[in-house]
Wavefront OBJ file of the C-alpha trace (Angstrom):
o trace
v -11.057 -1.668 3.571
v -7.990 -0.669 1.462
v -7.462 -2.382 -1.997
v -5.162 -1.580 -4.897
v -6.831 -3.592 -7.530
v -4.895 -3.799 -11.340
v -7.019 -2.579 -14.391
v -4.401 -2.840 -16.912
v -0.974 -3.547 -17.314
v 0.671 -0.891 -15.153
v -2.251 0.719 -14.062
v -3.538 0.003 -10.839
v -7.183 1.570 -9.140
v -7.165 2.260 -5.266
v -9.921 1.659 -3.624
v -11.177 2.303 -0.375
v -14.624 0.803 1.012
v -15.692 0.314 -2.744
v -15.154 3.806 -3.764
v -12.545 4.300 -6.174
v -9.756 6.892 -4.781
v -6.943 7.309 -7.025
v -5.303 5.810 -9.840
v -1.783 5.070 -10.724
v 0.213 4.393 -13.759
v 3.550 2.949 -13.279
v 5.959 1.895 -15.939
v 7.589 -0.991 -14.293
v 9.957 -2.000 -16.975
v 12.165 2.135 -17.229
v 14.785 2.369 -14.750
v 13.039 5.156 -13.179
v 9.931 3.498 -12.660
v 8.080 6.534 -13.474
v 4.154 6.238 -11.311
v 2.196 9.455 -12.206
v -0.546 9.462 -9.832
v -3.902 11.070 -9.192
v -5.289 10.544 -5.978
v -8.477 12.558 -5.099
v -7.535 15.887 -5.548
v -3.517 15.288 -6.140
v -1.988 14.791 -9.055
v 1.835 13.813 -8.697
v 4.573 12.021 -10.081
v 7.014 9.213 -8.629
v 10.262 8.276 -9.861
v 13.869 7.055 -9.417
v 16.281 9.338 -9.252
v 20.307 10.164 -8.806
v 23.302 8.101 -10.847
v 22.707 4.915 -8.957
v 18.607 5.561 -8.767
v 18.366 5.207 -4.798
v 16.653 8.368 -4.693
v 13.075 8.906 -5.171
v 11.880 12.104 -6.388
v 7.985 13.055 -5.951
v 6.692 16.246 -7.989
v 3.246 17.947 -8.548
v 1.597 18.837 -11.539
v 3.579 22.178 -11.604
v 6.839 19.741 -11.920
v 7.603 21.065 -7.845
v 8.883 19.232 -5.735
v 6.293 17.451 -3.138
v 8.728 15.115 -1.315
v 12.368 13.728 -1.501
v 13.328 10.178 -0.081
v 16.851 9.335 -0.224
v 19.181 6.606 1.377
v 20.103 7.013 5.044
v 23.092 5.143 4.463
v 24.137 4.216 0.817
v 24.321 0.167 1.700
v 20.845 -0.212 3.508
v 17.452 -0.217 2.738
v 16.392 2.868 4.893
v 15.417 5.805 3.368
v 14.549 9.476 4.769
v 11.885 11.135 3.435
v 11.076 15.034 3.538
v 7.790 15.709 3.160
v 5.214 18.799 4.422
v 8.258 20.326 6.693
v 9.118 17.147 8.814
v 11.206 14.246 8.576
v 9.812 10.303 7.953
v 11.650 7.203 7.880
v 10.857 4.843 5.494
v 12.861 1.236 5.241
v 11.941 -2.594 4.443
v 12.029 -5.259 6.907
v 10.648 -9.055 7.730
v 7.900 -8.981 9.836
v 7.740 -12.312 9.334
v 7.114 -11.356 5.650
v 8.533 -8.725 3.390
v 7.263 -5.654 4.464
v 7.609 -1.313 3.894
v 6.792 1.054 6.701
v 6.766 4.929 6.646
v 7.148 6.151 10.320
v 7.768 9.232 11.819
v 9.556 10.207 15.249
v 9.308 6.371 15.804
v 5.898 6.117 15.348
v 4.797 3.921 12.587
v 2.259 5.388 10.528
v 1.552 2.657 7.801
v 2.979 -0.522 6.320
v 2.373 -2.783 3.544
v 3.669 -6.323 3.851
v 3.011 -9.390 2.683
v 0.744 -12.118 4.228
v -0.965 -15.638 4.448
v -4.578 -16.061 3.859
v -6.129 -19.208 3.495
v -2.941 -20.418 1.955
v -2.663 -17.740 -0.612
v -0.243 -14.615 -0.155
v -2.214 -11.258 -0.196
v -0.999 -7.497 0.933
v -1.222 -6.462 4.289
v -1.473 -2.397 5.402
v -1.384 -1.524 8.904
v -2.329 1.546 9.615
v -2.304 4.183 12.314
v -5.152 7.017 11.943
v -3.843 8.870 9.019
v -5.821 9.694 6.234
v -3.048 10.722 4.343
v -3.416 8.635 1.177
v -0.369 10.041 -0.749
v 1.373 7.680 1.846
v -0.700 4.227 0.458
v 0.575 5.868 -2.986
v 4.157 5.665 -1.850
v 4.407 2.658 -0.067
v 1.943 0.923 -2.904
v 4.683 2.419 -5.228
v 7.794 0.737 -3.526
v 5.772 -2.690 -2.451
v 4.731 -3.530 -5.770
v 7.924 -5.479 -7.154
v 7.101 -7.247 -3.889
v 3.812 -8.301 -4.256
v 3.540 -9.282 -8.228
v 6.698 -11.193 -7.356
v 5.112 -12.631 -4.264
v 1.327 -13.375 -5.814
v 1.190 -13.795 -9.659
v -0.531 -11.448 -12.703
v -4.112 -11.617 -12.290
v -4.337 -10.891 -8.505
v -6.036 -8.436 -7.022
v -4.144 -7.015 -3.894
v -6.589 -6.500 -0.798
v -5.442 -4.601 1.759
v -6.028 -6.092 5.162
v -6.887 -3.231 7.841
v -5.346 -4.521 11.455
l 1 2 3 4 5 6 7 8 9 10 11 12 13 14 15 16 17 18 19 20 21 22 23 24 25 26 27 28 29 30 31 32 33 34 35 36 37 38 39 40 41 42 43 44 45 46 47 48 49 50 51 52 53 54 55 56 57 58 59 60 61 62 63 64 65 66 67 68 69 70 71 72 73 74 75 76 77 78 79 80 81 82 83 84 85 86 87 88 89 90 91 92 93 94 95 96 97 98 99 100 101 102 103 104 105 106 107 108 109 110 111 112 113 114 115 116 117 118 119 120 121 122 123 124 125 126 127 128 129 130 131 132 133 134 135 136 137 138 139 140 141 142 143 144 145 146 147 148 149 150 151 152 153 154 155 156 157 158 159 160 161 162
């Protein structure tokens, strides 16, 4: 089991089976949402980039780039990303719920979306066989808006394996 749980304000623990994986401090309220991240061994940093900030940026420790994601057309909310040498598409949908997925060549790797349990609203990830958690980083990082909208302040968000 998956879980993003929040420590503080802005900084949120990932957890999987118990066992803390990464952490990630995001400053929600700067344009470019700067996240600096540390998940197991990687340390990297997430943020907005470009005039209009429809461009994500994703850097190392070395300040090198890791991955780029930018609009796939400038009016929708589908994104490319390029990332270790191949191409993934990233966009939002309603599946019934607000939802993120990363997929590549069609395939969808992982999504978090929003869902109903027992009458409260709690985060969903689906999840093909990747282990890949700089993906649950990224995704976490773009869902979030989503979810605190979606679930209130003191939630923790459990991530629902299907």
């Amino acid at each position: 089991m998956k879980q993003w749980k929040k420590t503080q304000e802005g900084v949120y623990e990932f957890l999987v089976n118990d066992q803390q994986i990464g952490v990630m401090n995001i400053a929600q309220a700067k344009m470019e949402r700067k996240a600096v991240v540390q998940m197991q061994a990687q340390s990297f940093t997430i943020k907005r980039a470009g005039f209009w900030k429809s461009s994500i940026s994703i850097t190392d420790q070395q300040d090198l780039s890791v991955a780029e994601i930018y609009p796939t057309k400038w009016y929708s909310k589908s994104y490319t990303m390029d990332y270790n040498g191949k191409k993934h598409r990233i966009s939002a949908r309603n599946n019934p719920l607000a939802e993120w997925v990363i997929k590549e060549d069609d395939v969808e790797l992982m999504a978090y979306g929003l869902e109903t349990v027992d009458g409260k609203i709690a985060v969903k990830i689906t999840s093909s066989e990747t282990t890949d958690h700089f993906f649950d980083a990224l995704l976490w990082y773009l869902f979030l808006p989503i979810a605190a909208e979606n679930s209130g302040d003191d939630v923790t968000f459990l991530m629902l394996i299907a």
